[in-house]
C-alpha positions as CSV (number, residue, x, y, z in Angstrom):
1,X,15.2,-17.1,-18.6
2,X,14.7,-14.7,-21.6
3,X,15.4,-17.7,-23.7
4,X,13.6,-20.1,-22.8
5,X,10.8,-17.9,-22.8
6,X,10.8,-17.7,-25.9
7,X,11.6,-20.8,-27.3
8,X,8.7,-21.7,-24.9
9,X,6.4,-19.2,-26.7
10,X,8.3,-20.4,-30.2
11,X,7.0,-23.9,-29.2
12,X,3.4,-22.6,-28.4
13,X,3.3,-21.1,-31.9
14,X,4.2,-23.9,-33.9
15,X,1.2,-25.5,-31.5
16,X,-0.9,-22.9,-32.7
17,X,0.3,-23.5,-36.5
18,X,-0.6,-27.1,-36.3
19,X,-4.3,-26.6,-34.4
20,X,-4.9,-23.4,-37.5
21,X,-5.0,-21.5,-34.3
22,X,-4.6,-17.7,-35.2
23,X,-4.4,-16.5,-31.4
24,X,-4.1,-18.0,-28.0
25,X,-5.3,-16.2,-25.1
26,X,-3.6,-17.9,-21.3
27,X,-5.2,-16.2,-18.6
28,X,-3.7,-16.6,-15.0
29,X,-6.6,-19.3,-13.8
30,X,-7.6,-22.5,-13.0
31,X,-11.2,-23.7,-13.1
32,X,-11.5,-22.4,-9.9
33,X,-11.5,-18.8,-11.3
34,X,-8.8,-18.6,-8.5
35,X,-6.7,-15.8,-7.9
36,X,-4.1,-17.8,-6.0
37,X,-3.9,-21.4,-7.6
38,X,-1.7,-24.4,-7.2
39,X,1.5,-24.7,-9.4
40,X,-0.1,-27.1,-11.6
41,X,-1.8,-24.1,-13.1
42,X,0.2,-21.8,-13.4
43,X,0.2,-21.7,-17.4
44,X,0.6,-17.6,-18.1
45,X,4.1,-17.8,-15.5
46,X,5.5,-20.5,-17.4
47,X,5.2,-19.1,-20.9
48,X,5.8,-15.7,-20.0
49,X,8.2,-15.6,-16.8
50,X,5.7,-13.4,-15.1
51,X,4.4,-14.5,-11.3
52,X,2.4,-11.9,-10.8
53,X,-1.0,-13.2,-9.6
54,X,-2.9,-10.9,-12.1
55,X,-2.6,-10.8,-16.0
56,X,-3.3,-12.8,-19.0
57,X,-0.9,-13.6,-22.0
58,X,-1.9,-13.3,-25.4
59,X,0.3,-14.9,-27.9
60,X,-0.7,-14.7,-32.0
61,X,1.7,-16.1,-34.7
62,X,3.7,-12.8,-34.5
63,X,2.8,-11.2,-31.6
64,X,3.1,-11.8,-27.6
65,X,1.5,-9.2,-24.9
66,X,0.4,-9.3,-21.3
67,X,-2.5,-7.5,-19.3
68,X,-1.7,-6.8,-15.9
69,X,-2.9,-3.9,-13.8
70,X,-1.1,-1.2,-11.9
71,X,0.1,-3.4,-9.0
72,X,2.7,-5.2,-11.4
73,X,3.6,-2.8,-13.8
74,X,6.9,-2.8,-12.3
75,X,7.6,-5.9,-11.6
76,X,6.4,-6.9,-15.3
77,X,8.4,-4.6,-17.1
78,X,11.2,-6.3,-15.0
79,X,10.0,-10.0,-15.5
80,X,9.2,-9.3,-19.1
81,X,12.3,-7.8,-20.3
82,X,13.8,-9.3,-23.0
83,X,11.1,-12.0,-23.6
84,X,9.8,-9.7,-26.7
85,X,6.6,-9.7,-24.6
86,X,4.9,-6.6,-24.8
87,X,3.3,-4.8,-21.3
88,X,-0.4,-4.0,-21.5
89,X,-1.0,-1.6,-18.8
90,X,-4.1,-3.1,-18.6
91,X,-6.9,-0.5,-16.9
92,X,-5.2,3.0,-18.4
93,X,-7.5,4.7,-20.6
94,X,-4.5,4.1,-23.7
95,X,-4.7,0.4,-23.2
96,X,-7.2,-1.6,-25.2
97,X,-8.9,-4.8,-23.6
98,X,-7.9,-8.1,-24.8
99,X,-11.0,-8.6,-26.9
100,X,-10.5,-4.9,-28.4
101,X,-6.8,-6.0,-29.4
102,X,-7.8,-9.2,-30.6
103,X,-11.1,-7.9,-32.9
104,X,-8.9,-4.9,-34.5
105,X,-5.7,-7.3,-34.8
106,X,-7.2,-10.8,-36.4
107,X,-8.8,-10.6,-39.8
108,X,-12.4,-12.1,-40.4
109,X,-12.0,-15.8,-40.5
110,X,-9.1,-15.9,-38.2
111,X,-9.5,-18.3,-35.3
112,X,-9.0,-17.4,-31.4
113,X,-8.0,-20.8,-29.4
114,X,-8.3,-21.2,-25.4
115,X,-9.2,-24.0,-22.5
116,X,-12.6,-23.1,-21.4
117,X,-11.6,-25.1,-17.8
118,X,-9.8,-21.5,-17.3
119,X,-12.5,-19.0,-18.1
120,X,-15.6,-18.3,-16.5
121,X,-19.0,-18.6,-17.9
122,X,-19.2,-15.1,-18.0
123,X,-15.6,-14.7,-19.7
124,X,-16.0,-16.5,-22.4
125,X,-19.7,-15.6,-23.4
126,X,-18.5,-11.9,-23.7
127,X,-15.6,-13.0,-25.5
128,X,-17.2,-15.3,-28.1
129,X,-19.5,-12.1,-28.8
130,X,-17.1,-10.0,-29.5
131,X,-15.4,-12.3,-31.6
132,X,-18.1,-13.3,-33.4
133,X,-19.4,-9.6,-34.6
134,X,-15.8,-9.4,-35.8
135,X,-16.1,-13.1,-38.0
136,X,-13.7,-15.0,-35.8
137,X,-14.0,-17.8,-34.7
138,X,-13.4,-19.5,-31.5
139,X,-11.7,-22.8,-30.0
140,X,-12.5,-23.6,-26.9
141,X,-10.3,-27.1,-26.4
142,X,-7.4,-25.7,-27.1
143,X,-4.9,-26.5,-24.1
144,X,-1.4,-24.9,-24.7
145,X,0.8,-26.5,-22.4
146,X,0.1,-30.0,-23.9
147,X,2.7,-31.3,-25.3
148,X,5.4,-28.2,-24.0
149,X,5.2,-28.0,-20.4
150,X,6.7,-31.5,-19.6
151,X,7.3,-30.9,-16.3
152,X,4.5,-29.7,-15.3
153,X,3.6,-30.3,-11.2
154,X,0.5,-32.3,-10.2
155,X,-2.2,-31.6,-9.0
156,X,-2.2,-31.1,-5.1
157,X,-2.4,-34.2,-3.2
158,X,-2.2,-32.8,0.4
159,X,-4.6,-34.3,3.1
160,X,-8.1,-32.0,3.6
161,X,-8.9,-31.0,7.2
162,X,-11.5,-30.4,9.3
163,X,-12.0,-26.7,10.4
164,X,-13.6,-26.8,14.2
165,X,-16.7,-24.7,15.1
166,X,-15.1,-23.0,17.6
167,X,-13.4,-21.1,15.5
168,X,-15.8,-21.1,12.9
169,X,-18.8,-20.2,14.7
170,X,-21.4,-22.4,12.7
171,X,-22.0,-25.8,11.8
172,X,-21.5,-27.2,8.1
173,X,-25.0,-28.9,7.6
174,X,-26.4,-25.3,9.3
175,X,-25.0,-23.5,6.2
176,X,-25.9,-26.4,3.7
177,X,-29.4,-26.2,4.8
178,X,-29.7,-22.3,4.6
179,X,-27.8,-22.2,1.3
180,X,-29.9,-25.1,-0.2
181,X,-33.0,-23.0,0.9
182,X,-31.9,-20.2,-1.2
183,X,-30.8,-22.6,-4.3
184,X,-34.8,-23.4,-3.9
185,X,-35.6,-20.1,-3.7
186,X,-34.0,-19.4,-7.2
187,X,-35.5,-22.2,-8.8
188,X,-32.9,-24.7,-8.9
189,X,-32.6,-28.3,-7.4
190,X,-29.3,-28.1,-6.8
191,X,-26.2,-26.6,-7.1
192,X,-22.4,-26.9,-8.3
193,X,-19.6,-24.6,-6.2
194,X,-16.5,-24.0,-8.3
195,X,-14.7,-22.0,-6.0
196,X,-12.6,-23.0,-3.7
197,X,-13.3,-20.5,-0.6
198,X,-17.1,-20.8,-0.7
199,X,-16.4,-25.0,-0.6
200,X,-14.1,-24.5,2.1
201,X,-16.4,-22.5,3.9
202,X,-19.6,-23.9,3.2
203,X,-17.9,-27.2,4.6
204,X,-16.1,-26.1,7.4
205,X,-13.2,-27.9,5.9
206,X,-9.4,-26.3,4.7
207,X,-6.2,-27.6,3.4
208,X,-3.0,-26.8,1.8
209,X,-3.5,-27.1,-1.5
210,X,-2.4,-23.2,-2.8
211,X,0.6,-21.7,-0.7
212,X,-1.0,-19.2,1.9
213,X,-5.2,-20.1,1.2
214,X,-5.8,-22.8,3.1
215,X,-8.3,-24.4,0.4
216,X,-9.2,-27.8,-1.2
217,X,-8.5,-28.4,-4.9
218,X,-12.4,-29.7,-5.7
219,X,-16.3,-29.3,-7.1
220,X,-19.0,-29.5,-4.4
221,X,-22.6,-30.7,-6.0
222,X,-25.1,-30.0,-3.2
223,X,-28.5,-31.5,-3.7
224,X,-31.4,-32.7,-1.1
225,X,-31.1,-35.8,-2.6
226,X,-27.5,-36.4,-2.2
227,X,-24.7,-34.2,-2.7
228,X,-20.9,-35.3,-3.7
229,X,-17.6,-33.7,-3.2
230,X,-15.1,-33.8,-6.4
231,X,-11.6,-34.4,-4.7
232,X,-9.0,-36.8,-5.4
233,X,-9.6,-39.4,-2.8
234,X,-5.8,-39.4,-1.1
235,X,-6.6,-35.9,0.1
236,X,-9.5,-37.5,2.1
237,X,-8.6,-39.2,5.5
238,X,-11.0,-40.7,7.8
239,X,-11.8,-38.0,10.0
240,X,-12.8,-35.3,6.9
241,X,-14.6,-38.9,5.1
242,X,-16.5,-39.0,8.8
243,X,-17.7,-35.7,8.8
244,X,-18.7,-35.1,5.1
245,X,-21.0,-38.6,5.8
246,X,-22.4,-37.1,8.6
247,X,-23.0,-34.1,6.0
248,X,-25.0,-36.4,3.5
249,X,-22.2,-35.9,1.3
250,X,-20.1,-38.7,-1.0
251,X,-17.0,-37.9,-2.8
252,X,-15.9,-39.1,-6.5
253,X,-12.0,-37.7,-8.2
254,X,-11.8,-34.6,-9.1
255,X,-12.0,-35.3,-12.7
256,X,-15.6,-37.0,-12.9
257,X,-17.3,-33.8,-12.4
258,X,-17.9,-33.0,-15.4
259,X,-18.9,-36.4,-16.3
260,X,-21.1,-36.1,-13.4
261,X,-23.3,-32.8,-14.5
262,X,-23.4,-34.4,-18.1
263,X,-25.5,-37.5,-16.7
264,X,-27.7,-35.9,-14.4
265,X,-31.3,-36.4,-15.2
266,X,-32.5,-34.1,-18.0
267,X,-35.3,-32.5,-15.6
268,X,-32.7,-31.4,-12.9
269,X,-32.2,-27.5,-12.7
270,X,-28.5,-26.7,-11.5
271,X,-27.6,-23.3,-9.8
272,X,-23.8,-22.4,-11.1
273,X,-22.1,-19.1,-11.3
274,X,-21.1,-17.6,-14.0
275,X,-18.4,-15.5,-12.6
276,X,-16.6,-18.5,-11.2
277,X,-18.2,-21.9,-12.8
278,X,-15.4,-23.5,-15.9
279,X,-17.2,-22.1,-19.0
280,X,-17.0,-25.9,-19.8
281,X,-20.4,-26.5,-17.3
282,X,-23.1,-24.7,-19.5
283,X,-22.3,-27.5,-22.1
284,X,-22.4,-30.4,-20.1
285,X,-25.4,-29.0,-18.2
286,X,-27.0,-28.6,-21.9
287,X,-29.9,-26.1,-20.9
288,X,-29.9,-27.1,-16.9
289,X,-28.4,-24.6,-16.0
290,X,-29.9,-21.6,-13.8
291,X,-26.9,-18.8,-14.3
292,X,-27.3,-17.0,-10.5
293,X,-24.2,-15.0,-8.2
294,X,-23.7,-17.7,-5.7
295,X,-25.8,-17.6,-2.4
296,X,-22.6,-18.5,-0.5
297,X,-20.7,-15.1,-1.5
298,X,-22.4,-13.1,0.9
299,X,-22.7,-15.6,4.2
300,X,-19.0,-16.1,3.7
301,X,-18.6,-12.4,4.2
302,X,-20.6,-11.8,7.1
303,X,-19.0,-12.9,10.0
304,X,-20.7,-14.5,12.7
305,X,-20.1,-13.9,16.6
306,X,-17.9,-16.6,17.6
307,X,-15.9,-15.6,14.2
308,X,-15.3,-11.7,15.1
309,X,-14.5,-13.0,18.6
310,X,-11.6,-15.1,17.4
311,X,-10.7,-12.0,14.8
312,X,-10.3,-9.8,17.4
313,X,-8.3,-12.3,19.6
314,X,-6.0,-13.2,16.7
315,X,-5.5,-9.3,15.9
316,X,-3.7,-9.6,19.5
317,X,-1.8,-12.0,18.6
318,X,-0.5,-10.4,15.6
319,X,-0.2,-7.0,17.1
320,X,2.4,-8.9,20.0
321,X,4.4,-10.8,17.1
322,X,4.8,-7.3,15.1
323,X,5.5,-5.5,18.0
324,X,8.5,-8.2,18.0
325,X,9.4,-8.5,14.8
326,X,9.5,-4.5,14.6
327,X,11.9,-4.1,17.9
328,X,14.4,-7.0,16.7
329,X,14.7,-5.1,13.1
330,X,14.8,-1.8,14.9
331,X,17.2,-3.4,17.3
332,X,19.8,-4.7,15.0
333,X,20.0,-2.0,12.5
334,X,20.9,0.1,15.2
335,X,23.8,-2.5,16.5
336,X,24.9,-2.3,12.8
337,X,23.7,-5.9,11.9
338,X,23.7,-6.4,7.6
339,X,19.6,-6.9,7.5
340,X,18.4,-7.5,4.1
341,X,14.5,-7.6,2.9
342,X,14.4,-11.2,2.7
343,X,16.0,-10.9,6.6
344,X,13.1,-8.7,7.3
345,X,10.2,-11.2,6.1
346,X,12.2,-14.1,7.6
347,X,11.9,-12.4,10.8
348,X,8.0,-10.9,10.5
349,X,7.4,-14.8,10.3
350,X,9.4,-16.1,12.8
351,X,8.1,-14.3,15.5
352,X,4.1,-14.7,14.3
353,X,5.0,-18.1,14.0
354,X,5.7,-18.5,17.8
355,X,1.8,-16.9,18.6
356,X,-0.7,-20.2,19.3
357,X,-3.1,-20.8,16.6
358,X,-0.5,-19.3,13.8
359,X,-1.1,-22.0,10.7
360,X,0.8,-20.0,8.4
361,X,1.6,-16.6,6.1
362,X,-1.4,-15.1,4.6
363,X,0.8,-14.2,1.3
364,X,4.1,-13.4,0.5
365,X,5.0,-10.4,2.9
366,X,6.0,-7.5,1.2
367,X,9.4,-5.7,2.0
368,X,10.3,-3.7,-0.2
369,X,13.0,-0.8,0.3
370,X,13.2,2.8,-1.2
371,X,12.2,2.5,-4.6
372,X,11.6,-1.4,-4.2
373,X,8.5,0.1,-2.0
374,X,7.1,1.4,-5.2
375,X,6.6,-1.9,-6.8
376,X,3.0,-2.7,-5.5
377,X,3.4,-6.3,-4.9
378,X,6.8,-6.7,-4.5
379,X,8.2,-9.6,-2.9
380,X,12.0,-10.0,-2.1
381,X,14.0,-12.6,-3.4
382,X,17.4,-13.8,-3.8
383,X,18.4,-11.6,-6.7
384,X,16.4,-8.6,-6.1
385,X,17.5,-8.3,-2.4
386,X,18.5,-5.1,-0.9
387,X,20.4,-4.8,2.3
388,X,18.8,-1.8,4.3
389,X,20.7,1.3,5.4
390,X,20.0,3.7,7.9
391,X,18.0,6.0,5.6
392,X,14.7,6.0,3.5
393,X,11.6,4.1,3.3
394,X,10.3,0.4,4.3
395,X,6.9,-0.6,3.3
396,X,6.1,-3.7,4.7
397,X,3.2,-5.8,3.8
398,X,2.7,-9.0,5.7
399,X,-0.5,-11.3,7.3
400,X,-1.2,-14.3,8.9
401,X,-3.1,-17.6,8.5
402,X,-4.8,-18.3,12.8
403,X,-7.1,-21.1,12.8
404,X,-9.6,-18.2,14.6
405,X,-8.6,-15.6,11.9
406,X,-7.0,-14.1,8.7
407,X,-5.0,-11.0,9.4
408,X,-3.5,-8.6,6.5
409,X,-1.4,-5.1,7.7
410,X,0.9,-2.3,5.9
411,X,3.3,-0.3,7.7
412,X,5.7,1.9,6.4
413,X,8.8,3.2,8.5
414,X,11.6,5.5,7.9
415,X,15.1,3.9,8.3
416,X,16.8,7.3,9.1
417,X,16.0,11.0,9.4
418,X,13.0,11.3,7.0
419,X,12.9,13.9,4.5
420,X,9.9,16.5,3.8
421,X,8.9,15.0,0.7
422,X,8.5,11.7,2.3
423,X,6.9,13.0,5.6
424,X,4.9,15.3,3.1
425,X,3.2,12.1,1.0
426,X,3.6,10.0,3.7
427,X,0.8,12.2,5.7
428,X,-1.1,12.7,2.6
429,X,-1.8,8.8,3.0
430,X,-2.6,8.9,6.5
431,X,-5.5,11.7,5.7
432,X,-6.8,9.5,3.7
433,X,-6.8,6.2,5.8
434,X,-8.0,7.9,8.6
435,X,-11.3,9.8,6.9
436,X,-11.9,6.4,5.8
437,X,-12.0,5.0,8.8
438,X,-14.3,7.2,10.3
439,X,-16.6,7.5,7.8
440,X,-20.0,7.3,8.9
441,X,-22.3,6.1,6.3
442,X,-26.3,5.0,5.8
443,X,-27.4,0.7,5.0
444,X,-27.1,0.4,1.5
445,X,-23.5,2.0,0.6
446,X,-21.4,1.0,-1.3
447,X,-17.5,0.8,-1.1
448,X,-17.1,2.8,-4.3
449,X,-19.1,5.6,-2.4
450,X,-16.7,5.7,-0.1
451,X,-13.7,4.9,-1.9
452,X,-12.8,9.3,-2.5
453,X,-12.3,9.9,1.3
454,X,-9.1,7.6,0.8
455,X,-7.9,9.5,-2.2
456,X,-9.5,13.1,-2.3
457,X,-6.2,14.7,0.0
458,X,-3.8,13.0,-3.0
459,X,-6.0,14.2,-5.8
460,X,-6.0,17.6,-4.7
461,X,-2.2,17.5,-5.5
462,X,-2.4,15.2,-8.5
463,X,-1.3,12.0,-7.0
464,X,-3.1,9.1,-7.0
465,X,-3.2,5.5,-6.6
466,X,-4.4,3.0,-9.1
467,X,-5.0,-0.3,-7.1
468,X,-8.3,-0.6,-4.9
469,X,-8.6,0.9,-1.7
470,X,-9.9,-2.3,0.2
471,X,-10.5,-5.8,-0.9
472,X,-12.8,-8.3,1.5
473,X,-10.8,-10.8,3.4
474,X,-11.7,-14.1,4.8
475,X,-12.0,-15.8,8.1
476,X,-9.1,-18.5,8.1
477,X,-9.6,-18.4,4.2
478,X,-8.3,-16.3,1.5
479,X,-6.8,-12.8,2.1
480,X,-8.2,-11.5,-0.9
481,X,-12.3,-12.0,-1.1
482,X,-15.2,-10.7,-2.0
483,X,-18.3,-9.9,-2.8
484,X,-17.3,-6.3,-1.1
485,X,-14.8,-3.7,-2.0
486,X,-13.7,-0.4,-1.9
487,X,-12.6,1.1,-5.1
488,X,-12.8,3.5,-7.6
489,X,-15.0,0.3,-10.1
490,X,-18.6,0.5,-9.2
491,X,-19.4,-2.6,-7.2
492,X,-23.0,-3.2,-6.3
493,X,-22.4,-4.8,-3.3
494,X,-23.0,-3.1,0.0
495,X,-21.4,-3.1,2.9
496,X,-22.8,-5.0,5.7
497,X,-22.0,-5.5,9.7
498,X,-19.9,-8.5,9.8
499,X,-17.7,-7.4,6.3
500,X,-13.7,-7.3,7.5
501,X,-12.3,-5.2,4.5
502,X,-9.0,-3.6,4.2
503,X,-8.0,0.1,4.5
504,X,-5.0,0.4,2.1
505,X,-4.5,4.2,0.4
506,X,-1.1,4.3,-1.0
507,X,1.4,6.6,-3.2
508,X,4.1,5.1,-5.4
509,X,7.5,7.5,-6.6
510,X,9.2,5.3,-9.4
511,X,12.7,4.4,-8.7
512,X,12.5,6.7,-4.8
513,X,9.9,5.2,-2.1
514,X,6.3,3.5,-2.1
515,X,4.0,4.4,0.7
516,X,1.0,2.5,2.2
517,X,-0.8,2.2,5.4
518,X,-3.4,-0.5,5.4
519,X,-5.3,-1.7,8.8
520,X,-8.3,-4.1,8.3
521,X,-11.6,-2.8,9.3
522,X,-15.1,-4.6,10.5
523,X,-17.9,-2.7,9.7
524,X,-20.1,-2.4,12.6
525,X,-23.7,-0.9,13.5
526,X,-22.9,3.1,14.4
527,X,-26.9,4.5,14.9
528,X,-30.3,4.6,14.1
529,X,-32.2,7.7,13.3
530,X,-35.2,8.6,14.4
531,X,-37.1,8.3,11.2
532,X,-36.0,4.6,11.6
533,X,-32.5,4.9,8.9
534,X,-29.8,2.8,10.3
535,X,-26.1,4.1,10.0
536,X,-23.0,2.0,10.2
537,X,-19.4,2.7,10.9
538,X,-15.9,1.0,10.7
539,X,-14.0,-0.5,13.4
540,X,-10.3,-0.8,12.8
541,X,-9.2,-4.3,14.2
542,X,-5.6,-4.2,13.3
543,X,-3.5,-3.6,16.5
544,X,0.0,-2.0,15.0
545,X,1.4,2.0,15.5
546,X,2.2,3.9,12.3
547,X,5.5,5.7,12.4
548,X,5.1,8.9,13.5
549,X,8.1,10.0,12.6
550,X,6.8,10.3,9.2
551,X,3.6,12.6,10.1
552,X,3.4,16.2,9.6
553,X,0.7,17.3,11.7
554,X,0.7,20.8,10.5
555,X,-1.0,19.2,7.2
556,X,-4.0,17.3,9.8
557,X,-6.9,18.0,11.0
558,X,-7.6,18.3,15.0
559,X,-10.0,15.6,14.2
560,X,-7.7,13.4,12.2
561,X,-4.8,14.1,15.0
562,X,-7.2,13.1,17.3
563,X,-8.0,9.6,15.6
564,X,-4.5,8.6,15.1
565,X,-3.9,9.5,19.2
566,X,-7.3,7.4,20.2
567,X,-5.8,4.4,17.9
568,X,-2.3,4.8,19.9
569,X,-3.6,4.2,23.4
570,X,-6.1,1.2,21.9
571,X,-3.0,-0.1,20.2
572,X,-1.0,0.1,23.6
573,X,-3.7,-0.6,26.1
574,X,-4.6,-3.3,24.5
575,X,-1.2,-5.2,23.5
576,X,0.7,-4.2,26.2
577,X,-0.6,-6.7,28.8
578,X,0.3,-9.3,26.5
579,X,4.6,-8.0,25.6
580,X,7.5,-8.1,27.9
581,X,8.5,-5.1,29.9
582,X,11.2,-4.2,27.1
583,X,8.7,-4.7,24.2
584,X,5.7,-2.7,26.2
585,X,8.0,0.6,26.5
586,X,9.3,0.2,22.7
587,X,5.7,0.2,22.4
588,X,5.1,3.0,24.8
589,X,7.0,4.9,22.9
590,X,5.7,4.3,19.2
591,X,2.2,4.9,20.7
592,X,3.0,8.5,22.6
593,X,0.8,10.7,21.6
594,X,1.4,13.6,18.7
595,X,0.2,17.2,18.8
596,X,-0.6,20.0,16.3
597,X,2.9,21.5,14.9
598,X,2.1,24.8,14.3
599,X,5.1,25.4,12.0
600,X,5.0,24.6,8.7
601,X,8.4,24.6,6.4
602,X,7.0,24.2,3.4
């Protein structure tokens, strides 16, 4: 692979030497602004080697390096090695941004090239002003795989489908009518919708166009006056060409969109957004554009009734196939069966795929053993596959695709007789999962003011992890989804009733065990006060034990002993009339509850 890496890169430099292209910058993007896309974009992967799905390659006529963040830093060093690619451990205080590297690297006069289909409006306009203070220039047509990447897959052509309102609560032309209201509102006549969750969404429509987001590859125009889906017609059968008619909506191929915007009427104000719109659409707009955050972030992430009703019922679901999954792995190791990590994911699936309404894996699943664990985003395959002993750590990190909801859980179980370092940081974790999920907090906050109660018990010892506490997930959409979060980054957004956003502390120990214990909460109405301030709370909707093997109580609170004790009996109570006998004492037994150790050896 090392090779043809860089002959790949040798190739894309020769490119570069014929366009008088100084530097080439490949981010890991379609014009989605996607974070998982279709193989047909996957650009950065093939000229670097690395699958990660963030980080962004930048190649000049001497020089190769990829940003990634602290997720794959691992797994890059790994994927990178002996590509002469440089790791940018991109969000350490040491590493410079791309635009830092590229202004104090390239001399005045130099010339930056890229494909401005794979940056946002937003990404680009920053970048063209850093580059022009430093007298470079900048390219935007520039498309490196032309010419290099001759096998290069299509684009998707899978069929679109229609996603009922019974599991998604509301009809399509509702949405389009009170998302066309606020287009109004901001002084457009219309809008275009780039990315692919909000389409889905706002259409009640899915597909299988990117391996675990059930998405459509296509640009949605939505107008009073007529609105027009972008999607290459095959993808389009009667039934979805029915119910986008009854929608006022037409469809054209994918590739006329841009064609489309160019010929609109000059006196017709488009809404985009410039976080996720092709930095392409500003041009062929030429002035018509009104740059707004798109009113369909925020609806998305509010879910309604029927939608937390079918969340809850496929948390059930999942909880039953885990419990499963769990007791077969538990069960074999113990016979003395060879089980390997790719065994373990096989099996997670199997047994969710037996659970009605399962359409598929919401990601990869995660199983990574001892010091695999501490590779954030992990996944097993054939060469990296460790067969599991009866000692150490497991971290498994797996979801599910239900037509009535997207589920997303970490677990991390001792194979053996833990040690007290591991029980130690393992507990450490749970602290911090557990304040988190009782916070109480007022309207108005924000997941970055919440974000220490995950990490303070870590800090104190000078530990720390460097991923995001909790990302927003979708309903039936994509795992990972905003606008809300919970991280250290300041993110405006508050959290609202209706948000479902993961719970996922975690420690890492290079080249010994990863740790992370991640349940996704709804965040629910708690109480109003009497001077009329409303306060809201989380409700942890996964339905899975944590090992308790692994917990020290003598580091917990009675509070936090307490919490972990309530969730047991939910966990059981509310699984348990759904498992066999056998599987309802396994989880009997996982659930019983834990009480203060008084003794501690440390």
């Amino acid at each position: 692979m090392e090779k043809s890496i860089i002959s790949r890169i040798d190739a894309l430099r020769e490119k570069m030497r014929q366009a008088n292209i100084d530097a080439t910058i490949i981010p890991h993007s379609d014009p989605h602004q996607s974070e998982y896309m279709a193989p047909h974009w996957h650009l950065r992967e093939f000229f670097s080697g690395f699958s990660g799905s963030a980080g962004t390659l930048v190649v000049t006529v001497d020089d190769a390096r990829l940003w990634t963040d602290s997720r794959y830093f691992l797994q890059a060093a790994d994927q990178l090695e002996g590509s002469l690619i440089i790791l940018m451990k991109d969000g350490l205080p040491s590493t410079p941004s791309i635009n830092q590297y590229l202004t104090s690297t390239l001399q005045p006069g130099a010339s930056v090239g890229i494909d401005a289909m794979t940056f946002s409006v937003a990404a680009l306009n920053q970048l063209k002003s850093d580059l022009d203070k430093a007298g470079i220039s900048l390219t935007t047509d520039f498309h490196p795989a032309d010419g290099i990447w001759t096998e290069r897959p299509d684009l998707p052509a899978d069929k679109a489908f229609i996603h009922k309102t019974e599991y998604a609560g509301e009809e399509a032309a509702s949405k389009i009518k009170r998302i066309l209201k606020e287009v109004d509102q901001a002084g457009a006549g219309a809008i275009f919708i780039s990315a692919l969750d909000e389409i889905a969404w706002l259409l009640n429509i899915r597909g299988n166009d990117v391996r675990y987001n059930p998405v459509v590859t296509s640009f949605l125009f939505l107008a009073p006056e007529g609105s027009t889906l972008f999607v290459e017609e095959a993808k389009i059968d009667d039934d979805v060409k029915l119910h986008l008619s009854q929608l006022g909506i037409d469809t054209k191929p994918y590739s006329r969109a841009l064609e489309f915007l160019e010929a609109l009427p000059a006196d017709t104000r488009v809404l985009a957004d410039p976080t996720t719109s092709p930095a392409i659409v500003p041009v062929k707009l030429a002035g018509r554009m009104v740059a707004a955050l798109s009113p369909v972030k925020l609806p998305k992430a509010i879910r309604n009734d029927i939608q937390i009703a079918g969340l809850r019922k496929a948390m059930t679901r999942d909880g039953v196939a885990l419990v499963n999954a769990f007791m077969e792995i538990e069960s074999r190791l113990a016979q003395g069966d060879t089980m390997t990590e790719l065994e373990v994911c096989r099996v997670i699936t199997r047994h969710r795929s037996l659970q009605p309404l399962y359409f598929d894996d919401s990601f990869g699943t995660i199983a990574g053993y001892r010091e695999h664990g501490a590779i954030v985003h992990y996944e097993p395959d054939e060469e990296s596959d460790a067969t599991l002993a009866p000692e150490g750590l497991l971290l498994i990190d797996s979801g599910a695709q239900y037509l009535d909801g997207t589920t997303d859980i970490t677990r991390t179980i001792s194979l053996g007789s833990p040690t007290p370092e591991e029980c130690h940081d393992f507990t450490l974790v749970l602290m911090g999962h557990i304040d988190l999920a009782s916070a109480l907090f007022p309207e108005g906050t924000r997941g970055a003011q919440l974000d220490v109660l995950a990490r303070r018990y870590l800090w104190q010892e000078g530990k720390t992890f460097l991923h995001g506490t909790g990302h927003g997930v979708g309903h039936f959409l994509n795992v990972h989804e905003g606008p809300q979060s919970i991280r250290l980054q300041e993110n405006p957004v508050a959290l609202q009733p209706g948000m479902l956003t993961s719970n996922e502390p975690g420690l890492y120990v290079t080249g010994k065990y990863g740790i992370r214990s991640e349940n996704l909460v709804l965040t629910v109405p708690a109480l109003s006060t009497p001077d009329g301030g409303n306060f809201l709370r989380f409700e942890t909707v996964t339905l899975f034990p944590f090992d308790t093997n692994l917990v020290d109580t003598s580091m917990m609170t009675d509070a936090q002993i307490k919490w972990l004790n309530d969730y047991h009996k939910h966990v059981y109570d509310t699984l348990s009339p759904h498992l066999s006998a056998d599987a309802a004492q396994w989880l009997a037994r996982k659930t019983e509850p834990v009480m203060k150790n008084p003794y501690n050896f440390d």
